[in-house]
C-alpha positions as CSV (number, residue, x, y, z in Angstrom):
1,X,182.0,99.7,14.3
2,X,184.5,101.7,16.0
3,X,187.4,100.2,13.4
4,X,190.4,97.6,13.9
5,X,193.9,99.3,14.8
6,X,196.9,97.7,13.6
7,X,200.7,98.9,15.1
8,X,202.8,99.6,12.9
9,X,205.6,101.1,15.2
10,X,207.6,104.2,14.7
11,X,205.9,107.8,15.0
12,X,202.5,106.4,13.9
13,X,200.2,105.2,16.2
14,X,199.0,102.1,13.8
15,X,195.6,102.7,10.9
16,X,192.4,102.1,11.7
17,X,190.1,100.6,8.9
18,X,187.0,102.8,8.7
19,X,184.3,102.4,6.2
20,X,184.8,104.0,2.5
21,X,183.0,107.5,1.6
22,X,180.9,106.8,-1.1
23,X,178.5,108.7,-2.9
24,X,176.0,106.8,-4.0
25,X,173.1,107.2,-1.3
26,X,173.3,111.2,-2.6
27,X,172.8,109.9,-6.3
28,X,169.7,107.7,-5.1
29,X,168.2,110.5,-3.0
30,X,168.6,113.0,-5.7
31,X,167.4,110.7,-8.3
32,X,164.0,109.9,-6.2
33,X,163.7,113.6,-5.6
34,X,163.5,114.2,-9.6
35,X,161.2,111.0,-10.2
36,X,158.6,112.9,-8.2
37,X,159.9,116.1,-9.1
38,X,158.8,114.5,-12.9
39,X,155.5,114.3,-12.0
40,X,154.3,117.8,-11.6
41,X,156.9,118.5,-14.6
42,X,157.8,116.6,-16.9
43,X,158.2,112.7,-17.8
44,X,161.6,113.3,-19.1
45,X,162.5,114.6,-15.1
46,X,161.0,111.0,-14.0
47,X,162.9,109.3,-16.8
48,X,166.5,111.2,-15.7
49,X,165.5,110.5,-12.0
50,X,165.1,106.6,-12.7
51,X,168.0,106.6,-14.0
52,X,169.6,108.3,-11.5
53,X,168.1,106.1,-8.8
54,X,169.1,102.9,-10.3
55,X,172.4,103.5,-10.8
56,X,172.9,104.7,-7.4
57,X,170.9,101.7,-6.1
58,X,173.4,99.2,-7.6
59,X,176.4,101.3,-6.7
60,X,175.0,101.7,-3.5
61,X,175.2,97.8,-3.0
62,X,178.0,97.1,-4.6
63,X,179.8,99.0,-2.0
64,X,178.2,97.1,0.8
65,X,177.9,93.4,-0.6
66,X,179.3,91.0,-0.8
67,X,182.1,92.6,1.2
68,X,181.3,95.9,2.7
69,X,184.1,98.5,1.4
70,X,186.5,100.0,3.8
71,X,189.5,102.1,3.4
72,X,192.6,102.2,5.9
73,X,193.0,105.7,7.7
74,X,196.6,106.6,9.8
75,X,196.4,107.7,13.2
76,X,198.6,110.1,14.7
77,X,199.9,109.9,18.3
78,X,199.4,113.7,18.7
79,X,196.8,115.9,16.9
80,X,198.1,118.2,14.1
81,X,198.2,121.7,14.9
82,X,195.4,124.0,13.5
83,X,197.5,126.8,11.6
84,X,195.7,129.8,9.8
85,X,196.7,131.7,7.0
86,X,195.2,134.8,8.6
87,X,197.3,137.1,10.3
88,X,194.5,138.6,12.5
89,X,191.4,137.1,13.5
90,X,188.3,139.2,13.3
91,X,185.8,139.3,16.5
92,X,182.7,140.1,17.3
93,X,182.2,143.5,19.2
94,X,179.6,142.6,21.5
95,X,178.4,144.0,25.1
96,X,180.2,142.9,28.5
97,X,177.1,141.5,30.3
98,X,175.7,139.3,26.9
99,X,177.1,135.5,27.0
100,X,176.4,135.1,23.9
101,X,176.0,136.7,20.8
102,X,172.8,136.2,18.3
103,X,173.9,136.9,14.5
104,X,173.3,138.8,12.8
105,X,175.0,141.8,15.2
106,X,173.8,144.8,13.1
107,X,170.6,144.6,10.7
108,X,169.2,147.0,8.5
109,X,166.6,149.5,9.6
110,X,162.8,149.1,8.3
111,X,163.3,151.8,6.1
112,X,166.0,150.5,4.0
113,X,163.7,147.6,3.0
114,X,161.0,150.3,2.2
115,X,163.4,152.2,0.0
116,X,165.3,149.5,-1.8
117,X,161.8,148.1,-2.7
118,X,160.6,151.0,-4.4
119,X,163.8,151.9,-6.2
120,X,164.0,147.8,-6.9
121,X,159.9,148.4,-8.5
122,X,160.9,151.0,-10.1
123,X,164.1,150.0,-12.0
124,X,161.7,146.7,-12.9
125,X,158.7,148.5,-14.3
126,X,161.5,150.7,-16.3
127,X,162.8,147.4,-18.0
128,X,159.3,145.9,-18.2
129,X,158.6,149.1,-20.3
130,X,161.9,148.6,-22.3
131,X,160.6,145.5,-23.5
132,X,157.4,146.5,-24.3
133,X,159.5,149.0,-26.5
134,X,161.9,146.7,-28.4
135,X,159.5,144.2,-29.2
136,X,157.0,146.8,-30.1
137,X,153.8,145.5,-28.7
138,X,154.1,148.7,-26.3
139,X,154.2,149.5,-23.1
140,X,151.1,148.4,-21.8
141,X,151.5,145.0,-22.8
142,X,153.5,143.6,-19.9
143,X,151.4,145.4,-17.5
144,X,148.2,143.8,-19.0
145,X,150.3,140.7,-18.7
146,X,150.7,141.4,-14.9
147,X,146.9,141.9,-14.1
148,X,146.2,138.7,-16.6
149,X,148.7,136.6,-13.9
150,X,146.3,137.3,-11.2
151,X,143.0,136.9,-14.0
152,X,143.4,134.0,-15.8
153,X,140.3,135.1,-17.8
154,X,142.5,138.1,-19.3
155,X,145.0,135.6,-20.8
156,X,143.2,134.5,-23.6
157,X,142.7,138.0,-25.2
158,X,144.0,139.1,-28.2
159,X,147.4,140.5,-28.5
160,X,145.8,143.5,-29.9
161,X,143.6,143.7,-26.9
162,X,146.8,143.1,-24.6
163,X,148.6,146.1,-25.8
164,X,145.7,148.9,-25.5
165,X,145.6,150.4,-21.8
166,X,142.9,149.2,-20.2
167,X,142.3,151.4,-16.5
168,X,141.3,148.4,-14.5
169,X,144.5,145.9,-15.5
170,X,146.6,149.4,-14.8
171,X,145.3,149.5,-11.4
172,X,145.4,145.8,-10.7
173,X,149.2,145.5,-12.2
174,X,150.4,148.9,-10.1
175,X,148.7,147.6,-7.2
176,X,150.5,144.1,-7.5
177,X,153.3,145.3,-8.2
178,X,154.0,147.8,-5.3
179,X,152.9,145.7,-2.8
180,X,155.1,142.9,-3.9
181,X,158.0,145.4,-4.4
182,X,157.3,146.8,-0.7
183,X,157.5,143.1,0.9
184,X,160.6,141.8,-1.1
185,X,162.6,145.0,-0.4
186,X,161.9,144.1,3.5
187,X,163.1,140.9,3.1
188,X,165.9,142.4,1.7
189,X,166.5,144.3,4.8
190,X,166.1,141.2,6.9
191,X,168.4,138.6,5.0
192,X,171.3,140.6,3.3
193,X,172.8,141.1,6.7
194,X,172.8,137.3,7.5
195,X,174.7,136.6,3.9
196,X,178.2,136.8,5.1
197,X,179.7,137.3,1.8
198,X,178.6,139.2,-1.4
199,X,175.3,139.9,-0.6
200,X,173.9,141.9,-3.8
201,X,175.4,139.0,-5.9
202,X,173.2,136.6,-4.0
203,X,170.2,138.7,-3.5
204,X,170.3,140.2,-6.5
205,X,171.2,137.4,-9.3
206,X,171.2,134.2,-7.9
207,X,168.0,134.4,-6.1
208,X,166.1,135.9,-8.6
209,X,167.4,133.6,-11.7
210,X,166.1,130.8,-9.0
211,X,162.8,132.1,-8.5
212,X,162.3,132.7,-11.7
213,X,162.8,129.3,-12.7
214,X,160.3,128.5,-10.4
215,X,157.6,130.6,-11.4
216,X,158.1,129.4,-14.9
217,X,157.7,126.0,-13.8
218,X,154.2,126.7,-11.8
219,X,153.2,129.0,-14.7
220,X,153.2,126.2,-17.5
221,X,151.0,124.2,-15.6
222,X,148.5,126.4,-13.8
223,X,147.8,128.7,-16.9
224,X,150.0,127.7,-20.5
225,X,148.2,130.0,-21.9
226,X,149.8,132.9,-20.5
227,X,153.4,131.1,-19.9
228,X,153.3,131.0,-23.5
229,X,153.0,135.1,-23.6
230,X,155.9,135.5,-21.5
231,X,158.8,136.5,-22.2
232,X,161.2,134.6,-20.3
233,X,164.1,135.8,-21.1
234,X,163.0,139.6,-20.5
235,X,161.6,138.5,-17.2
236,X,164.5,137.5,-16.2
237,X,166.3,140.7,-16.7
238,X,163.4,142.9,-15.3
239,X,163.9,140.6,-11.9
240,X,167.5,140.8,-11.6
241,X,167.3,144.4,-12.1
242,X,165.4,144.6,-9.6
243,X,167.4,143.1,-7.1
244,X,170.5,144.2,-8.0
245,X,168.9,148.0,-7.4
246,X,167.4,147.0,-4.2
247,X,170.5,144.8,-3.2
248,X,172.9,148.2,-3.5
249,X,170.6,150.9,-2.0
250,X,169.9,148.7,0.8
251,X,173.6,147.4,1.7
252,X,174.4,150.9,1.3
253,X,171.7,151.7,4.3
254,X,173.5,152.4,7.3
255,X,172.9,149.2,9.8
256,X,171.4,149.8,13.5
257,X,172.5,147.4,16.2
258,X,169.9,144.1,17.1
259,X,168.0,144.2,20.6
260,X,170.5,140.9,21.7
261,X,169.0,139.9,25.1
262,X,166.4,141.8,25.4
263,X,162.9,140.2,26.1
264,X,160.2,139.4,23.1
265,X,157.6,141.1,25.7
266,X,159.5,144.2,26.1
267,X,160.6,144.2,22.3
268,X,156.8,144.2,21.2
269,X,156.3,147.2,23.4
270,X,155.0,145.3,26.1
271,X,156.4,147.1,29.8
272,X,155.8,145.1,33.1
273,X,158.2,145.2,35.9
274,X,160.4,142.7,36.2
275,X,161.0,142.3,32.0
276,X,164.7,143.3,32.3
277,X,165.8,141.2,35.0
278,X,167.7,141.9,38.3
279,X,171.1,142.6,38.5
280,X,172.7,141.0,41.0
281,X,170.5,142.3,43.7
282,X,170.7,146.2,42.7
283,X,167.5,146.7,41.2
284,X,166.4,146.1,38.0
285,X,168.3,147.4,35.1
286,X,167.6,150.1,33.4
């Protein structure tokens, strides 16, 4: 319904009754969500997510029957001026011939990924380590606990076991963890350009508190065993000092501008004439 307008005379143009906000479909959705979300977790999830769901059911149709709700909403003759607080707007710097500009402008080059992973991997094993310190079942223990994520077999050995070096779970663990070091320090590179505002803060605490909770949802039900082993809290540390180290060395990279318009083809290192285009009938660009 587009509304009934009423005049009121004077300045005002007359209201128009629109229907109310509400929201209770959000409440309904989000309690479905955790109802299923409860059954990979936990009952109590299901239980919270009924609950949820219910109430937003009823408050849902109390809103539309018996009487759907509307609310009464002024309307201007003229359209209020947009007025900024900013003295200056900022603007993109881009090239004359592009009509358009594809964000982000400037990324990071492939080697600040590279190097903010392995600073990032190291600063992790470092506080891995610590813990193995302070809790005194040594530093080999969370590195057996690494290869043991990837060898569920592992899990079930003694703690004594756990904290002796063992060559094979070292190589395993250091191969693990460089790798996964390498790719998350590129995707470093790749996304802290596109996060407009505090980027490390982001990247390298809210992400990593999130994945974290993650993992220790999957963990307790693929292997509870090990979950048990696991330090949570010390886990959580080890990966947001790891992105917190990665975050800074790579926003500290200096950025290289993005190919804008130019051609997938030609961008994969692909030449053919005809790629860059013609130019107004002088010939193709170069």
């Amino acid at each position: 319904m587009a509304g009934e307008t009423g005049g009121s005379g004077g300045k005002k143009g007359g209201v128009v009754r629109l229907p109310a906000p509400t929201a209770w479909p959000f409440v309904f959705a989000f309690g479905l969500a955790l109802v299923f979300a409860g059954m990979a977790t936990a009952g109590s999830v299901s239980a919270l997510g009924a609950i949820l769901a219910l109430a937003g059911a009823v408050g849902w149709f109390r809103d539309l029957l018996p009487h759907e709700a509307h609310q009464a909403v002024e309307v201007a003759e003229e359209a209020p001026a947009v007025v900024s607080s900013r003295r200056e707007v900022a603007r993109l710097e881009i090239a004359r011939e592009l009509a358009r500009a594809y964000l982000p402008v400037e990324t990071y080059p492939v080697s600040a990924g590279i190097k903010g992973g392995i600073a990032g991997g190291v600063a992790m094993a470092l506080l891995a380590m610590l813990y193995g310190v302070v809790s005194r079942h040594g530093i080999w223990y969370p590195i057996n606990l690494l290869s043991a994520g990837f060898f569920p077999a592992a899990s079930t050995e003694s703690t004594a076991q756990l904290e002796t070096f063992q060559a094979s779970a070292f190589s395993l663990a250091f191969g693990i963890h460089l790798v996964t070091s390498l790719v998350v320090g590129l995707l470093y590179g790749a996304m802290l350009p596109m996060l407009s505002r505090r980027p490390v803060l982001l990247g390298g605490v809210i992400a990593p508190v999130m994945w974290t909770g993650l993992l220790h949802a999957i963990l307790g039900i693929i292997n509870p065993v090990l979950d048990a082993r696991v330090d949570w809290f010390w886990f959580v540390i080890s990966q947001v000092g790891f992105g917190l180290v990665a975050g800074v060395l790579v926003s500290r990279q200096h950025r290289v501008p993005t190919w804008q318009a130019t051609p997938l083809a030609l961008r994969a290192g692909i030449e053919a004439s005809g790629l860059l285009g013609e130019d107004h009938g002088k010939g193709p660009k170069r």
